[in-house]
C-alpha positions, 0 to 999 in steps of 0.5 A, a space after each residue: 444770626 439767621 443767616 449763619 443759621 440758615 448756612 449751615 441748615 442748608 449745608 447739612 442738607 447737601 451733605 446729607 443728600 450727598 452722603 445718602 446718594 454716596 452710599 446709594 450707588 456704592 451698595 454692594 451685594 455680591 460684587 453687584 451694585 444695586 438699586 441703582 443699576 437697570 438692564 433695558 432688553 427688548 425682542 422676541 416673545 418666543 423666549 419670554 417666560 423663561 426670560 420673564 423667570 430667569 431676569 427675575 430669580 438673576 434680580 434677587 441674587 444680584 440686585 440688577 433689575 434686567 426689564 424686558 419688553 416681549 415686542 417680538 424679534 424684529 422690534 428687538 433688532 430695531 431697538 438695538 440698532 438704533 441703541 435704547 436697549 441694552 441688549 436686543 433678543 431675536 430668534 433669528 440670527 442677523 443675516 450677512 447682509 443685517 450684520 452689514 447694516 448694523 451701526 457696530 459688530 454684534 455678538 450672538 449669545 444663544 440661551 435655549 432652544 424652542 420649539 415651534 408647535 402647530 396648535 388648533 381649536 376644533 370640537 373634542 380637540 383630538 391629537 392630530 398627526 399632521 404632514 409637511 405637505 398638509 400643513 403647507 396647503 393648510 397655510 397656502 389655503 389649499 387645504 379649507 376644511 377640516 374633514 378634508 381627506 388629505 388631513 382624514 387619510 393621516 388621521 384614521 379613525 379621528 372624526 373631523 368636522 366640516 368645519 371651515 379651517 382658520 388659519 392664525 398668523 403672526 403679524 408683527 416682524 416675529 422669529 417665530 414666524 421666521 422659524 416656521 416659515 423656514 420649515 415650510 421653506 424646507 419642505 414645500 417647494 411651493 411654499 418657498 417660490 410663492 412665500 418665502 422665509 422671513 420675520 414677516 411674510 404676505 399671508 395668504 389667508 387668515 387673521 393677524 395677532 401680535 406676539 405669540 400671546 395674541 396668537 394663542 389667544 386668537 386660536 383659543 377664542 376661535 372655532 376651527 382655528 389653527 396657528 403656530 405658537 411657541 410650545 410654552 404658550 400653548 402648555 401653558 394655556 393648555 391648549 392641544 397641538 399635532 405630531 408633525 412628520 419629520 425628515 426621518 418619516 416618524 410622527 414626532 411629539 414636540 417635548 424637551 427631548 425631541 427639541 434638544 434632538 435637533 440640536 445634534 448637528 455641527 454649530 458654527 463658532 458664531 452659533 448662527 444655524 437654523 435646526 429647522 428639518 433636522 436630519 436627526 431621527 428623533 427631532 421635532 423638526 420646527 425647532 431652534 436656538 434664541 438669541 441675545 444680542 449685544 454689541 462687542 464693542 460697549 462704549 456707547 453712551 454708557 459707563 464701564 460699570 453698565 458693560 461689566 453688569 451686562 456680561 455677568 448677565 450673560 455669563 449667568 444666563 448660559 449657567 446658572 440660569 439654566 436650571 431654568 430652562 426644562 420647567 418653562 419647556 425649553 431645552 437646556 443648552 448643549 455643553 458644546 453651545 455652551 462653550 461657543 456662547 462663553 467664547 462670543 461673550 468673551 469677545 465683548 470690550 470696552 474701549 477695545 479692552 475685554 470685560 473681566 
């Protein structure tokens, strides 16, 4: 009799279990599953608080938990080719020779455009007006003080201290990186022999932080320093930054309308283009889209379901996630970018069948 009893006990149990676990998985909101269903990204810091924002809000409209780790571009194309994250975010597109390199082909989603700003830590922290040549030889260590003339003469009437200059770097494999050094290329013959353009570079002078966090704090806790840092970093811990000269001649300010200015040039179906020197007249020139990547072929290691959750994640960050974009200081994408970055999501399939 025991027996008998404790039989049927224990098949309450697993049904129980079962139905629970059943009903688990099967929940749906809005044609979404949830509690069950985790997006893992990984990649750049340039873009993190408007991701941080947009991966929140799209979690409390579908139930999908989308976790992104800010470890910087070159950590996201790692983690992605060696496929423990979903999707990987860069702010550089896969050169010819990384796309060769990559296990599979990937697609290039673009979900903003950013700016690039060159922010300082001197006594009264005036508003500087900064040269392409002048901010070269700062990074070239040309350039050592700040009462220097080659920065008094294009700062008239500003007193400059004679304080030794700090310079501020990345020094993790980093987009942001990559877009600065690809203006510095651009516009210093000397920069692009002896330095280059790349995620990672060989500094010349100064310290080393990671992530665009580590690089806005360093600047903040040190006398004289000056780095680049993504302008959302540097209003949110408002910090100061210069007027740079772009190809036109004009001191531009970096804000959401000088960076969606840059974006006014032919880009290519696949949305691979660097925007940095923009031949337009009122563009801040150390400007650029971001990227997600995701492979176009999904069945790797994950279920049909997990493929169909991460195009609708796509699909809403280029739309609806937009409206999120100009409060966190980043450009909205141009329509036309739009309409590329709906046609690579649509390349993406499913044993060779698009996601629908």
């Amino acid at each position: 009799m025991i027996r008998i009893i404790t039989f049927f006990i224990l098949l309450f149990f697993i049904c129980s279990c079962g139905n629970n676990k059943s009903n688990h998985e099967t929940q749906k909101k809005d044609g979404h599953t949830t509690g069950v269903m985790q997006l893992i990204g990984a990649g750049a810091s340039f873009p993190y608080p408007l991701y941080s924002k947009m991966f929140s809000e799209y979690g409390k409209q579908t139930g999908v938990k989308v976790n992104y780790q800010s470890i910087g571009s070159g950590g996201g194309i790692r983690q992605l080719t060696e496929k423990t994250v979903d999707f990987g975010a860069s702010d550089v597109f896969l050169s010819d020779e990384e796309i060769k390199r990559m296990p599979a082909p990937v697609v290039h989603v673009p979900t903003c455009l950013g700016s690039v700003v060159i922010a300082y830590n001197i006594p009264g922290n005036p508003e500087l007006k900064l040269t392409p040549d002048v901010l070269a030889n700062i990074f070239l260590a040309k350039i050592r003080k700040w009462n220097d003339k080659a920065l008094a003469s294009t700062n008239p009437g500003i007193k400059l201290p004679d304080t030794p200059i700090m310079v501020i770097h990345r020094s993790d494999g980093s987009g942001t990186t990559f877009i600065f050094t690809s203006y510095l290329s651009k516009t210093s013959e000397e920069w692009k022999t002896r330095i280059g353009n790349d995620k990672s570079v060989n500094w010349l002078t100064g310290l080393g932080s990671k992530g665009n966090e580590g690089v806005s704090g360093l600047i903040q806790q040190t006398p004289g320093a000056i780095g680049y840092v993504e302008l959302a970093y540097a209003i949110q811990n408002k910090m100061v930054f210069a007027e740079l000269k772009n190809k036109a001649g004009k001191f531009i300010k970096p804000s959401l309308e000088s960076t969606t200015a840059a974006a006014k040039a032919e880009v290519p179906e696949d949305t691979r283009i660097t925007l940095t020197d923009s031949d337009a007249p009122d563009a801040y020139p150390i400007s650029s889209f971001t990227w997600l990547l995701v492979y176009k072929e999904q069945n790797y290691n994950r279920s049909e379901q997990k493929a169909k959750e991460i195009v609708k994640m796509l699909k809403w960050v280029i739309t609806e996630g937009q409206q999120y974009n100009n409060e966190l200081m980043y450009a909205k994408l141009p329509e036309n970018v739009v309409q590329k970055a709906e046609k690579a999501i649509e390349t993406i399939t499913y044993n060779g069948s698009p996601i629908k």
